[in-house]
N, C-alpha and C positions, 0 to 999 in steps of 0.2 A: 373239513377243509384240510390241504394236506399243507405240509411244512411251506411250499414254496408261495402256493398263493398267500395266507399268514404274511408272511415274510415282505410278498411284494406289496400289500398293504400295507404293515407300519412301513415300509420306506416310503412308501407314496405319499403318508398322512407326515412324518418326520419332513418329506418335503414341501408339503405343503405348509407345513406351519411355519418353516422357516423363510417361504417365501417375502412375506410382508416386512422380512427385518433384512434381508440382502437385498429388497426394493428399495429400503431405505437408506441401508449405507451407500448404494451406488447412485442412488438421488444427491445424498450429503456430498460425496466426492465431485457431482458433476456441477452442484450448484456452487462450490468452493472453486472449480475451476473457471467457472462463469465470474464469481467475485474478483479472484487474482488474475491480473493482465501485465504484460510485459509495459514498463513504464522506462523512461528515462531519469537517470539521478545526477544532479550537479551540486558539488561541493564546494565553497566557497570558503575563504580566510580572511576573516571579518577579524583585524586586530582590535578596532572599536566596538564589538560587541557590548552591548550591554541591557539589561529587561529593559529597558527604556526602546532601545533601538528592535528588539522582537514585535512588541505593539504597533510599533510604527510599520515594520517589515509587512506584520499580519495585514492591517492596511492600506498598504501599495498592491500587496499581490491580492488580495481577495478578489477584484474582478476579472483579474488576466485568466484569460482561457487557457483551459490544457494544468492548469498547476495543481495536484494534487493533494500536497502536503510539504509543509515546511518545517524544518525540526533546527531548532538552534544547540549547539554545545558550546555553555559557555565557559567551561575548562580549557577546551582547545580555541576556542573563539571562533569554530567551524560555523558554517550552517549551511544545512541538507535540503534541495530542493525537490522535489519527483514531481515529474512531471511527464504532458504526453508530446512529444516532440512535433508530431502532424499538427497540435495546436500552438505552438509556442517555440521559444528555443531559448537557448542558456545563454544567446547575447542579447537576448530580448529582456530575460529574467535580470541578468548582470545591471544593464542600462539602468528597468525599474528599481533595482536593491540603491544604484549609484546616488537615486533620490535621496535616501537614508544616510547613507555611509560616503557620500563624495567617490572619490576615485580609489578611495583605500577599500578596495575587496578587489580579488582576485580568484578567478577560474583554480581551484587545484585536483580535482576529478570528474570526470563524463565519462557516467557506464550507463549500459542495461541495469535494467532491475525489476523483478515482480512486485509488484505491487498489491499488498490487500486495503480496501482502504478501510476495514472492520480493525484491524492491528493499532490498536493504539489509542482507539476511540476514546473519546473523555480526559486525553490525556492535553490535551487543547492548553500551552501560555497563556492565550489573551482570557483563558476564561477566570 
């Protein structure tokens, strides 16, 4: 055999072996883009925050459709709503929280945001 046939075989066999592993990083990337979706986030200033008041939050929203995930800080006394807007909305969410908190919460941001909802798993207050 001379040089070039040689040659165009280990490249052939060098690409074939590596097929099954660049099948797989581009599976990984397309199923990760299937996980992460453009979600909506609204921020609230909950001066009453308290673990008391998360359980109760967990709750109220657990049936509401479209809600994602809820994350309280209670250093700033924020708490972090995502959700999907086509299901729900942030004066729907506001209303439900008013259950908890009376009239003291207030809207302080509405953006976009991706959402994963594998990011943070197990990290669940009420559990």
């Amino acid at each position: 055999m001379n040089f070039w046939k040689i040659s165009g075989l280990i490249l052939a066999l060098v690409i074939i072996s590596h097929a099954p592993v660049l099948a797989d990083d581009e599976m990984a990337a397309t199923q990760k883009k299937e996980i992460e979706h453009q979600a909506d986030m609204v921020q609230f200033g909950v001066p009453a925050l308290t673990e008391d008041h998360v359980k109760k939050v967990a709750e109220v929203l657990k049936d509401e459709q479209g809600v994602f995930s809820v994350k309280p800080d209670m250093e700033t006394k924020q708490l972090t709503v995502i959700f999907d807007k086509g299901k729900t909305h942030e004066d729907k969410i506001q209303k439900l929280l008013s259950k908890v908190f009376g009239e003291d919460i207030k809207v302080l941001k509405v953006e976009k945001v991706t959402y994963d909802p594998k990011k943070g798993c197990g990290a669940c207050p009420h559990k």
